[in-house]
PyMOL Python script that loads the backbone (N, CA, C, O; Angstrom):
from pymol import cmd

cmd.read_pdbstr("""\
ATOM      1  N   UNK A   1     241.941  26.159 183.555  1.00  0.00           N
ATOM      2  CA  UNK A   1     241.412  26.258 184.898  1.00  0.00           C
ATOM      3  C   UNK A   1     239.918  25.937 184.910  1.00  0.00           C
ATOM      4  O   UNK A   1     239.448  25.454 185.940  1.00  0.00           O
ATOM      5  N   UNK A   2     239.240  26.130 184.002  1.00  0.00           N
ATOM      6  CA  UNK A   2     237.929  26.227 183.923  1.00  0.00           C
ATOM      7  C   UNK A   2     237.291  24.695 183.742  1.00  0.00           C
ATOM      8  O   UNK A   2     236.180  24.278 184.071  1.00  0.00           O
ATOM      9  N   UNK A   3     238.704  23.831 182.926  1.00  0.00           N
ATOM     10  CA  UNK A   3     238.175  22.813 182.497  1.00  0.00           C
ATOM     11  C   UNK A   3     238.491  22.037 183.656  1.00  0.00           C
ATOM     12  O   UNK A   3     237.783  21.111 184.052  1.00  0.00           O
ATOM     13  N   UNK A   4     239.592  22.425 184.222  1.00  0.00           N
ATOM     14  CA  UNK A   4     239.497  21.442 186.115  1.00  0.00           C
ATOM     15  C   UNK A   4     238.671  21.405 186.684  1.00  0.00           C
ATOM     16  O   UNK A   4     238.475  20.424 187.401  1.00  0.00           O
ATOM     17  N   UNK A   5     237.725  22.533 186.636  1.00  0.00           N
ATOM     18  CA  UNK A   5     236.571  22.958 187.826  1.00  0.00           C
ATOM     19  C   UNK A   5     235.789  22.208 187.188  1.00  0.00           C
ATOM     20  O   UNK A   5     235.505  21.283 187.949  1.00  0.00           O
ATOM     21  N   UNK A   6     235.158  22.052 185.992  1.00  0.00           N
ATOM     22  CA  UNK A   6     234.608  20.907 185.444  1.00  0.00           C
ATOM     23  C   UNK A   6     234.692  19.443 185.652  1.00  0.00           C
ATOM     24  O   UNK A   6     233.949  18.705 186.300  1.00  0.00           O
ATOM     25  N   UNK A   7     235.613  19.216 185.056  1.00  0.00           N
ATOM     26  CA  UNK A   7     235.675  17.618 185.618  1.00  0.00           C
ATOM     27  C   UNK A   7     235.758  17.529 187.546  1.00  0.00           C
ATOM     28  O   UNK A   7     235.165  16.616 188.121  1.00  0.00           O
ATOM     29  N   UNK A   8     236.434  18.425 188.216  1.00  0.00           N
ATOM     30  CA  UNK A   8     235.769  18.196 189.214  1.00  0.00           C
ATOM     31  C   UNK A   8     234.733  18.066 189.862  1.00  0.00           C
ATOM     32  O   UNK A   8     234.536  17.304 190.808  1.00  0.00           O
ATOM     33  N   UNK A   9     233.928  18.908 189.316  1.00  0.00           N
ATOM     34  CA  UNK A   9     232.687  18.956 189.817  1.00  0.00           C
ATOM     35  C   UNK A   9     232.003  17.590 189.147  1.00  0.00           C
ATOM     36  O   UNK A   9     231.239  16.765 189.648  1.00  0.00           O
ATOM     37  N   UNK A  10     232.396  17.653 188.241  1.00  0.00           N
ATOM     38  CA  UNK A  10     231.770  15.927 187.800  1.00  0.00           C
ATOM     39  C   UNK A  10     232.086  14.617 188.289  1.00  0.00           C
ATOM     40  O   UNK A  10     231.611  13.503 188.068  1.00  0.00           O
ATOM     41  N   UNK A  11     233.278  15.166 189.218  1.00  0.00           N
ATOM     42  CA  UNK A  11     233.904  13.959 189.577  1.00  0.00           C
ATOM     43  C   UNK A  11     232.955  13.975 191.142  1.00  0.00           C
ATOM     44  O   UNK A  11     232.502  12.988 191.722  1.00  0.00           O
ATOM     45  N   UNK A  12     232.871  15.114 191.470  1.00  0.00           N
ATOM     46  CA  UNK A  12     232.471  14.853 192.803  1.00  0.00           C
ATOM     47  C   UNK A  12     230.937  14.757 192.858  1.00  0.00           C
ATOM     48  O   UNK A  12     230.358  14.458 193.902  1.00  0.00           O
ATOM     49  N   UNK A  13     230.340  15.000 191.789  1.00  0.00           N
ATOM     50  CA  UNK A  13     228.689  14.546 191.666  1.00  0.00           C
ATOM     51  C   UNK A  13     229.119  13.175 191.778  1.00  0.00           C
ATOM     52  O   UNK A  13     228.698  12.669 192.818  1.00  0.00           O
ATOM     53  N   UNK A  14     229.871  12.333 191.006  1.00  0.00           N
ATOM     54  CA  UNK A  14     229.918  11.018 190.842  1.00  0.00           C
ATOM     55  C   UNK A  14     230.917  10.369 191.962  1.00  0.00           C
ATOM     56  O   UNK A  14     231.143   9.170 192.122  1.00  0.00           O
ATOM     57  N   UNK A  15     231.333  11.216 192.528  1.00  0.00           N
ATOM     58  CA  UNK A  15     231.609  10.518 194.248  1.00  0.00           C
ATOM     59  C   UNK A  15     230.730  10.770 195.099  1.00  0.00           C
ATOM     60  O   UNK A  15     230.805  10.080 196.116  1.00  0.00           O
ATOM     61  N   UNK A  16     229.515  11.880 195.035  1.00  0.00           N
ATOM     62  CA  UNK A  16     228.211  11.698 195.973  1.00  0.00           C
ATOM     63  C   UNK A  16     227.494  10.600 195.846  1.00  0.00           C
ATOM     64  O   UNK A  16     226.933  10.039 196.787  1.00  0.00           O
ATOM     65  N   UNK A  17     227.460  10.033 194.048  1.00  0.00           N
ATOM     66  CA  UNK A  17     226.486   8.983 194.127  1.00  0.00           C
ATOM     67  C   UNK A  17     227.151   7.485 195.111  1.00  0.00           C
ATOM     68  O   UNK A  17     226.827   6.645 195.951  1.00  0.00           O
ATOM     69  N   UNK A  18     228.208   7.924 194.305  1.00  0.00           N
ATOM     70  CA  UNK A  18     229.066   5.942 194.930  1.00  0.00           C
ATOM     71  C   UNK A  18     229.471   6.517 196.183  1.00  0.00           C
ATOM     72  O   UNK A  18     230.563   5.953 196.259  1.00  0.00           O
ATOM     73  N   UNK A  19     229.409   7.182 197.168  1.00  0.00           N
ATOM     74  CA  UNK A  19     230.018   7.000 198.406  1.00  0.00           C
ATOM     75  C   UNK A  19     229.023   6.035 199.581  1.00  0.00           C
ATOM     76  O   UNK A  19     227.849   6.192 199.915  1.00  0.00           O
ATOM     77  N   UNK A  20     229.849   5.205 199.931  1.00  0.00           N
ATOM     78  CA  UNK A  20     229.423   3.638 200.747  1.00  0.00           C
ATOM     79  C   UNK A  20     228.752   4.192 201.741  1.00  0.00           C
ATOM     80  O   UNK A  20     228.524   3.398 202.654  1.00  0.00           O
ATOM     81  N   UNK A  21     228.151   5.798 201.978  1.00  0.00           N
ATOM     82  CA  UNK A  21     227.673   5.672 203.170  1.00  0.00           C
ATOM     83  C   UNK A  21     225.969   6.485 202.437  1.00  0.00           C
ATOM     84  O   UNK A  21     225.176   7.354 202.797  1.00  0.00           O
ATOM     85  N   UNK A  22     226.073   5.878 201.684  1.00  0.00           N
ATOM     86  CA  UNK A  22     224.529   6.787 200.892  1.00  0.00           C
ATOM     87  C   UNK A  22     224.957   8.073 199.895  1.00  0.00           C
ATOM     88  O   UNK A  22     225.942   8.152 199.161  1.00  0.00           O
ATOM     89  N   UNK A  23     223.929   9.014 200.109  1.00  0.00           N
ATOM     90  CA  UNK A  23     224.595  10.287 199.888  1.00  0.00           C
ATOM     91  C   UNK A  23     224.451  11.166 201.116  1.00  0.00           C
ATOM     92  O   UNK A  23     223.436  11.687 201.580  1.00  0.00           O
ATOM     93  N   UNK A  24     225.637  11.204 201.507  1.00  0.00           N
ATOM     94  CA  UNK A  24     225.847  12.531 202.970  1.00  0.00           C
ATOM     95  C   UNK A  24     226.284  13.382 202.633  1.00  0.00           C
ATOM     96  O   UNK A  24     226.628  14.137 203.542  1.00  0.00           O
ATOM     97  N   UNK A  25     226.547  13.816 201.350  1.00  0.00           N
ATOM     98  CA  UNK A  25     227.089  15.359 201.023  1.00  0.00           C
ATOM     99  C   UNK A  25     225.906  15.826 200.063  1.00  0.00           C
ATOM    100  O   UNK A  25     225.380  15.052 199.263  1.00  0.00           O
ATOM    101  N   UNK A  26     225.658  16.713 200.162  1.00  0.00           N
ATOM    102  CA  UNK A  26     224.489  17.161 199.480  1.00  0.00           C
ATOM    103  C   UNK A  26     225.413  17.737 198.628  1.00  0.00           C
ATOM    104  O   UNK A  26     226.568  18.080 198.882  1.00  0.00           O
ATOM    105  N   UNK A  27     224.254  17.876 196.684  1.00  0.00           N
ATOM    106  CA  UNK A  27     224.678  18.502 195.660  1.00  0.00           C
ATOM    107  C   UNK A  27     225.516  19.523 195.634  1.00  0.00           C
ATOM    108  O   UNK A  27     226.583  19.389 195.034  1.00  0.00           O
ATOM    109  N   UNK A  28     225.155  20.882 196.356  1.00  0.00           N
ATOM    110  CA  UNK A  28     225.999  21.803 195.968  1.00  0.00           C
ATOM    111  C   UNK A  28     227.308  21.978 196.579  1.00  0.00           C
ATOM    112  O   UNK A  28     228.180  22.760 196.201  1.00  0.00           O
ATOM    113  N   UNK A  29     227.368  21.025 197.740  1.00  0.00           N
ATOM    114  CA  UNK A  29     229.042  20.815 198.709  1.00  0.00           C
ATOM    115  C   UNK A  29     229.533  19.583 197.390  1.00  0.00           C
ATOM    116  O   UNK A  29     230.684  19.597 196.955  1.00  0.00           O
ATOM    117  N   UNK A  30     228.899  18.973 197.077  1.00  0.00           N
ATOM    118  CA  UNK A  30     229.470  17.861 195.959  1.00  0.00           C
ATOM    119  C   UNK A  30     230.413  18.403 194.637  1.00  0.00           C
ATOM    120  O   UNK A  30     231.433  17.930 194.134  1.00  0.00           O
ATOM    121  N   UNK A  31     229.748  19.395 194.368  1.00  0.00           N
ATOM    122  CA  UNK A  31     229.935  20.634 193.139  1.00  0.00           C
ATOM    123  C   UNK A  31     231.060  20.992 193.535  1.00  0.00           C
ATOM    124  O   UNK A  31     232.081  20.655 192.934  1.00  0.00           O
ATOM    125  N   UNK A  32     231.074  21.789 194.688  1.00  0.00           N
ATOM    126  CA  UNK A  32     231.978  22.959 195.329  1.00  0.00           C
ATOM    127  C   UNK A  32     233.613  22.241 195.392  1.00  0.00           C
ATOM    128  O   UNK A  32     234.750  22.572 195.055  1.00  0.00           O
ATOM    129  N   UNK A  33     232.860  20.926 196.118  1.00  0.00           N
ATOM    130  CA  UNK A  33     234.278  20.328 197.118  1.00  0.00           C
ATOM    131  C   UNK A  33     234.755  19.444 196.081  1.00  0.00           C
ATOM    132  O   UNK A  33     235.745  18.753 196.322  1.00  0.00           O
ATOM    133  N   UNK A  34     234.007  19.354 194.620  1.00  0.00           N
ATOM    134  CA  UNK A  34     234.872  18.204 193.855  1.00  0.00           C
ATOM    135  C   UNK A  34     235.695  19.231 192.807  1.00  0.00           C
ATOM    136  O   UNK A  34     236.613  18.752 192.141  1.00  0.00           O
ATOM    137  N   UNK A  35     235.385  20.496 192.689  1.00  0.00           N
ATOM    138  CA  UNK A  35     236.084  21.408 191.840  1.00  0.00           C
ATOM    139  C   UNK A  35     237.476  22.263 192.957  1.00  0.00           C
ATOM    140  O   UNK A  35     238.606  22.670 192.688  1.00  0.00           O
ATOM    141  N   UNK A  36     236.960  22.243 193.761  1.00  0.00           N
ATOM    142  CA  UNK A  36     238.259  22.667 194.890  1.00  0.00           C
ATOM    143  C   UNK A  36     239.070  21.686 194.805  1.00  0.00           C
ATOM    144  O   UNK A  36     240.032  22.048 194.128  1.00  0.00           O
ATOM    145  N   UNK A  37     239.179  20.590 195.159  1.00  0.00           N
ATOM    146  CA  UNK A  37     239.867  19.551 195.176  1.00  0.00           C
ATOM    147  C   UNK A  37     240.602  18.972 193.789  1.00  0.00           C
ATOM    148  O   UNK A  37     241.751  18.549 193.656  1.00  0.00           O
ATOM    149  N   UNK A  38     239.694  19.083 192.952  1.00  0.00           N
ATOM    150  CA  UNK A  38     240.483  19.271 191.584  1.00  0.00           C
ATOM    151  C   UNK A  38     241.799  20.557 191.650  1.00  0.00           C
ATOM    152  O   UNK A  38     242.985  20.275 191.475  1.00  0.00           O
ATOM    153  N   UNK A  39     241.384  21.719 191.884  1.00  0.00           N
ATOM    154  CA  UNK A  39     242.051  22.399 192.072  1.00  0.00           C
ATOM    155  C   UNK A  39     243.287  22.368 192.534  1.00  0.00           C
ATOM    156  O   UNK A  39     244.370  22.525 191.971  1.00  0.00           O
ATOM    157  N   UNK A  40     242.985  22.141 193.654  1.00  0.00           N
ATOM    158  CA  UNK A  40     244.217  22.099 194.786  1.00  0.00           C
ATOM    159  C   UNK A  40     245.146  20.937 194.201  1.00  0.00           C
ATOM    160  O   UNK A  40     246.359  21.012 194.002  1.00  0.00           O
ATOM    161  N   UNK A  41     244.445  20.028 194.009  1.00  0.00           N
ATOM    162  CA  UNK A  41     245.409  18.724 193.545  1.00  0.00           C
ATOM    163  C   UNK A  41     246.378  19.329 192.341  1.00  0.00           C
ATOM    164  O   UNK A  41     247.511  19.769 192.535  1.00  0.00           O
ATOM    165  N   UNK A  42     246.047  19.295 191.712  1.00  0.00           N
ATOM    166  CA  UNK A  42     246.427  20.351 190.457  1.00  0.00           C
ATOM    167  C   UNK A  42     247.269  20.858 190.527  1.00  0.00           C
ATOM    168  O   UNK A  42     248.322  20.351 190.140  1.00  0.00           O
ATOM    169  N   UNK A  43     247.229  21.862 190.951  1.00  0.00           N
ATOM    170  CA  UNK A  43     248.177  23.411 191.364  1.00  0.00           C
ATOM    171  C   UNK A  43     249.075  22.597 192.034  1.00  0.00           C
ATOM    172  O   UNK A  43     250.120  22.316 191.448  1.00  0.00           O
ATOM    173  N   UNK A  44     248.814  22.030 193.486  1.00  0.00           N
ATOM    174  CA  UNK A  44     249.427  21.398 194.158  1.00  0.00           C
ATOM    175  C   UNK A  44     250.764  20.828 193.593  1.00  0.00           C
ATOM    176  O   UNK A  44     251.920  21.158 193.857  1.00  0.00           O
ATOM    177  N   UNK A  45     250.330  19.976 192.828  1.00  0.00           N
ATOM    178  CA  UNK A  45     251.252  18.938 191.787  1.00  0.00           C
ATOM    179  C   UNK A  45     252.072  19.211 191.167  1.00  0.00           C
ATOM    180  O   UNK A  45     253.049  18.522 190.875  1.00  0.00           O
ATOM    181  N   UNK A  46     251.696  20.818 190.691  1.00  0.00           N
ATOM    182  CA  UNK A  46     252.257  22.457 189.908  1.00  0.00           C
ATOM    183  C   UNK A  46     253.227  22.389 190.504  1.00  0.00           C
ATOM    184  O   UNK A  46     254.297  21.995 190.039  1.00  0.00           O
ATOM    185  N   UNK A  47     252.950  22.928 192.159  1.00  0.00           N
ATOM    186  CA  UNK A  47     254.293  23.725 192.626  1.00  0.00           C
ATOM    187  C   UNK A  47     255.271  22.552 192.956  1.00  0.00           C
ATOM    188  O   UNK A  47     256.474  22.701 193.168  1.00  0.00           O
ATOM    189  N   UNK A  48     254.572  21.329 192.970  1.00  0.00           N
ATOM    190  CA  UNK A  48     255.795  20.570 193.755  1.00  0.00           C
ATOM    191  C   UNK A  48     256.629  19.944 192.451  1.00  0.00           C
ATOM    192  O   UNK A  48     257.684  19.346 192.657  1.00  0.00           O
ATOM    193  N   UNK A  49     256.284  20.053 191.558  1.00  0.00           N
ATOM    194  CA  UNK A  49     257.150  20.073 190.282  1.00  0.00           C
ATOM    195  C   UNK A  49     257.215  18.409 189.940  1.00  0.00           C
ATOM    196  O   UNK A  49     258.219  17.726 189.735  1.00  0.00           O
ATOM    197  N   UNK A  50     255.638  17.959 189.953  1.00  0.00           N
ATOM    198  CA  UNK A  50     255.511  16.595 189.721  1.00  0.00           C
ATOM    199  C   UNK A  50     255.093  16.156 188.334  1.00  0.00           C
ATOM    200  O   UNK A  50     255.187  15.007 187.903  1.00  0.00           O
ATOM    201  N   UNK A  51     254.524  17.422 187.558  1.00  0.00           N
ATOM    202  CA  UNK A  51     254.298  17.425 186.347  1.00  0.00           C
ATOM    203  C   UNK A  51     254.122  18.888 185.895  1.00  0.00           C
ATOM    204  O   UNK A  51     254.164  19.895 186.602  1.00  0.00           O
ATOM    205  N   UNK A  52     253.952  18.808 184.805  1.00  0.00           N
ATOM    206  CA  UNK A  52     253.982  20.783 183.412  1.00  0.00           C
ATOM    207  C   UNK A  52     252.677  20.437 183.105  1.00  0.00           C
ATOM    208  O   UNK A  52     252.209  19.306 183.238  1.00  0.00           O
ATOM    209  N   UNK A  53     251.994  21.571 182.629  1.00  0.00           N
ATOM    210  CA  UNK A  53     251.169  21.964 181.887  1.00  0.00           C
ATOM    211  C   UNK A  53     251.122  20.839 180.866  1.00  0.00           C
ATOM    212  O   UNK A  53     252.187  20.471 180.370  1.00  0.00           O
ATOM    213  N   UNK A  54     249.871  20.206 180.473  1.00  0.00           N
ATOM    214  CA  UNK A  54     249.831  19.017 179.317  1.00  0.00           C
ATOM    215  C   UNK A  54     250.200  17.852 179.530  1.00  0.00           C
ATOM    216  O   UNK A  54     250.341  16.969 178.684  1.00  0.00           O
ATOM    217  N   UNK A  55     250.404  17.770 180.842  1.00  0.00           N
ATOM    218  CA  UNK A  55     250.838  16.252 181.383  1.00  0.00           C
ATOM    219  C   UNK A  55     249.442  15.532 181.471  1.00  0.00           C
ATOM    220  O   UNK A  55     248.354  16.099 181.574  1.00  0.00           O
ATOM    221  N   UNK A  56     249.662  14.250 181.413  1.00  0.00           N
ATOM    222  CA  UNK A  56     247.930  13.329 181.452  1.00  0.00           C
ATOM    223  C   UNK A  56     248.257  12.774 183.194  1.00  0.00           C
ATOM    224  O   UNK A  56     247.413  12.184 183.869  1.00  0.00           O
ATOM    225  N   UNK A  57     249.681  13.131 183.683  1.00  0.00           N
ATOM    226  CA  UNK A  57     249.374  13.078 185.782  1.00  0.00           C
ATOM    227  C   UNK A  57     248.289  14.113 186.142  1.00  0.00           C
ATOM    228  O   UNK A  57     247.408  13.893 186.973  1.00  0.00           O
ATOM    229  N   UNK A  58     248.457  15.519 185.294  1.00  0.00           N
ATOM    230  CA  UNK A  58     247.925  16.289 185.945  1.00  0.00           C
ATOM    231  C   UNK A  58     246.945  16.484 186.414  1.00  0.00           C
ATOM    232  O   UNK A  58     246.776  17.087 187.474  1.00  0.00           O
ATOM    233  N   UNK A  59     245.311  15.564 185.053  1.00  0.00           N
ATOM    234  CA  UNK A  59     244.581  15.555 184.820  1.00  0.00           C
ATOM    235  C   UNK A  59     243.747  14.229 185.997  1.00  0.00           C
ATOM    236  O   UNK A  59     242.596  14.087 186.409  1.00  0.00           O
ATOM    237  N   UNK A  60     245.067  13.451 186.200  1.00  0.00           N
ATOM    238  CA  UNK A  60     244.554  12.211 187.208  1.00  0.00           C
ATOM    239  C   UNK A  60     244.839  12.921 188.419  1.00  0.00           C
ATOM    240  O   UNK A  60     243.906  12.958 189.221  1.00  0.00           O
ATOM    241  N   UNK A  61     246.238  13.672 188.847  1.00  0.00           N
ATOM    242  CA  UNK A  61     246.119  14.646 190.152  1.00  0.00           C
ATOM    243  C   UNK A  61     244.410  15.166 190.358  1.00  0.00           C
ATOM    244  O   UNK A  61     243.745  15.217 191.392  1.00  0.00           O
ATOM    245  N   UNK A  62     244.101  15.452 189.190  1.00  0.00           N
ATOM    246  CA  UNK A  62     242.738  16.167 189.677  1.00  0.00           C
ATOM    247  C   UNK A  62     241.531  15.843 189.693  1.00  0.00           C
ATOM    248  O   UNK A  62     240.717  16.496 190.347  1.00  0.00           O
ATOM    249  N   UNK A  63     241.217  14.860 189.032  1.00  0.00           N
ATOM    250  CA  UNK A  63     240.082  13.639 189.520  1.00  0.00           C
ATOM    251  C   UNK A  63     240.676  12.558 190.447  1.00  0.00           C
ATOM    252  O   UNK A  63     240.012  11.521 190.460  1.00  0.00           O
ATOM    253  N   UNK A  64     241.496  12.563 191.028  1.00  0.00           N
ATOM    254  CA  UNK A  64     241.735  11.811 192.458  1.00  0.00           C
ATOM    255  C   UNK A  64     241.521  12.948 193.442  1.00  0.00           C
ATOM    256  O   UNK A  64     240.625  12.776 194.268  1.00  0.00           O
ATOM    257  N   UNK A  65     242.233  14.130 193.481  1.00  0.00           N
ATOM    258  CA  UNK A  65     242.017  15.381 194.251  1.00  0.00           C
ATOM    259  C   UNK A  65     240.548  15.412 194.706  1.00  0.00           C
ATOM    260  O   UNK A  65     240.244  15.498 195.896  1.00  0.00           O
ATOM    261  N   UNK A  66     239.615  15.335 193.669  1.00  0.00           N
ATOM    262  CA  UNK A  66     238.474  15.952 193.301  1.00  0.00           C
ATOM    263  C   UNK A  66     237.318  14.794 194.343  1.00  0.00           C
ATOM    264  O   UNK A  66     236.326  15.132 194.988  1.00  0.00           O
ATOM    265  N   UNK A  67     237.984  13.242 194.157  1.00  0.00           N
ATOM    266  CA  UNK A  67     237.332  12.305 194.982  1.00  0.00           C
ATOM    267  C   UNK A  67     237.730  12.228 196.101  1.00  0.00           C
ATOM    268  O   UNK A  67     236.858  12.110 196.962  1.00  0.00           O
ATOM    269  N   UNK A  68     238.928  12.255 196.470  1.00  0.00           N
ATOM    270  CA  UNK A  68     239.475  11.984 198.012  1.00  0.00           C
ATOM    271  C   UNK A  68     238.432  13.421 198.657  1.00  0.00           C
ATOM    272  O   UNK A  68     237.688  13.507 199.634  1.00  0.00           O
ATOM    273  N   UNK A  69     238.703  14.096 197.914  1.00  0.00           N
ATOM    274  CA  UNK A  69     237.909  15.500 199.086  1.00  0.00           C
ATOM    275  C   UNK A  69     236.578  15.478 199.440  1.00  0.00           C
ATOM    276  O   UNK A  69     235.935  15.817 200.433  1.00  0.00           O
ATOM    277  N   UNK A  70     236.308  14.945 198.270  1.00  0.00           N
ATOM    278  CA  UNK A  70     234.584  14.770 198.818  1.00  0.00           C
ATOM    279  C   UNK A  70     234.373  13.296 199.734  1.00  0.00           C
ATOM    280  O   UNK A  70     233.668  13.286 200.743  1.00  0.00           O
ATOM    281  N   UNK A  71     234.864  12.454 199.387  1.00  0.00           N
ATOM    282  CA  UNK A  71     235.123  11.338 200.454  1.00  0.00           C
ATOM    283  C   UNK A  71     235.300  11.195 201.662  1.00  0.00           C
ATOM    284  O   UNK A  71     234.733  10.450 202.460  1.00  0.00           O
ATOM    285  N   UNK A  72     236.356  12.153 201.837  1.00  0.00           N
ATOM    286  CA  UNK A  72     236.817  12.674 203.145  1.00  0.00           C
ATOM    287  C   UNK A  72     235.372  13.531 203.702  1.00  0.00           C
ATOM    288  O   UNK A  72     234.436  12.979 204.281  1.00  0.00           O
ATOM    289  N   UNK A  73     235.450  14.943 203.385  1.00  0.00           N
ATOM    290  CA  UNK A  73     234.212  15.363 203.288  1.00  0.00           C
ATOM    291  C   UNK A  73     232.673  14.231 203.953  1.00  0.00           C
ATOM    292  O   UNK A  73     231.839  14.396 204.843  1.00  0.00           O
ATOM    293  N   UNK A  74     232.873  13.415 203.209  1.00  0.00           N
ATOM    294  CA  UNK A  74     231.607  12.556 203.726  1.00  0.00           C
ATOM    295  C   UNK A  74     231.662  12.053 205.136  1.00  0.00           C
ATOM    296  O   UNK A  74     230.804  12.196 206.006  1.00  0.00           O
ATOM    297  N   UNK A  75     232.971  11.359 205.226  1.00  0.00           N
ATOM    298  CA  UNK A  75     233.055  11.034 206.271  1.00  0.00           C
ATOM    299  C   UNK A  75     233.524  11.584 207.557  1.00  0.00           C
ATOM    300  O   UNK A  75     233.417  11.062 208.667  1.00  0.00           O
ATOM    301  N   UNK A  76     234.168  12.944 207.182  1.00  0.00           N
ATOM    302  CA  UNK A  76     234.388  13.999 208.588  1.00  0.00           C
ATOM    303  C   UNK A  76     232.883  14.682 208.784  1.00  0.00           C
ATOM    304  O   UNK A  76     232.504  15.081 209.886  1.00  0.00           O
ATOM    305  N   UNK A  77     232.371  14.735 208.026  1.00  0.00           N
ATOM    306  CA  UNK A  77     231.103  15.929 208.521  1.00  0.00           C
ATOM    307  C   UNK A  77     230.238  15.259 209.540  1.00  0.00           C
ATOM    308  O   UNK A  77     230.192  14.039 209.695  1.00  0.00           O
ATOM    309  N   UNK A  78     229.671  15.990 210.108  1.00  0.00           N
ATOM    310  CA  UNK A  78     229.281  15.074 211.514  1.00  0.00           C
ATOM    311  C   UNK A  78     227.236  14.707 211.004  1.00  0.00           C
ATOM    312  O   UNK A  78     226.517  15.235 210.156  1.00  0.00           O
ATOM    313  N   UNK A  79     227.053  13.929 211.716  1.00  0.00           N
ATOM    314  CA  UNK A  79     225.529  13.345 210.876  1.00  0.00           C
ATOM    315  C   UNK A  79     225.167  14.149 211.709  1.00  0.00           C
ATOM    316  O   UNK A  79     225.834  14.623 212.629  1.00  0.00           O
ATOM    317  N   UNK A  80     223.297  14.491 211.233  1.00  0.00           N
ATOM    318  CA  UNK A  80     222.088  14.966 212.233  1.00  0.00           C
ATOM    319  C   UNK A  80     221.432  13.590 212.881  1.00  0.00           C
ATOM    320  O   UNK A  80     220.495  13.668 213.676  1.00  0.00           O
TER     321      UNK A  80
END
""", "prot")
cmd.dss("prot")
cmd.show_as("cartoon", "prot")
cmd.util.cbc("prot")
cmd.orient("prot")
């Protein structure tokens, strides 16, 4: 679990930098929303019985999880 929240959060620092609209998510929503999203993808993937524990889907469930959310994220949040 610990090591999801990791690469998420790394994933979603590195979807703040490359997202096509600058950076509109600031660092610590980048952190937050790329380790949630790891998460969820994850687990997600868990219950729907798309892969076990030690699968290498699981690990891509959760650095795709980890980018779509902050992506999304970028582009729902409303500008100042």
């Amino acid at each position: 679990m610990l090591g999801l929240a990791v690469v998420g959060a790394v994933v979603g620092l590195a979807g703040r930098q490359m997202h096509p609209s600058g950076r509109v998510v600031s660092l610590p929503a980048a952190l937050l929303l790329g380790a949630a999203g790891a998460l969820a993808a994850f687990y997600t993937g868990r219950a729907a019985h798309l892969f076990t524990d030690g699968q290498l889907l699981g690990w891509g469930a959760a650095i795709i999880g980890a980018a779509v959310l902050v992506g999304v994220w970028g582009v729902a949040r409303p500008r100042r």
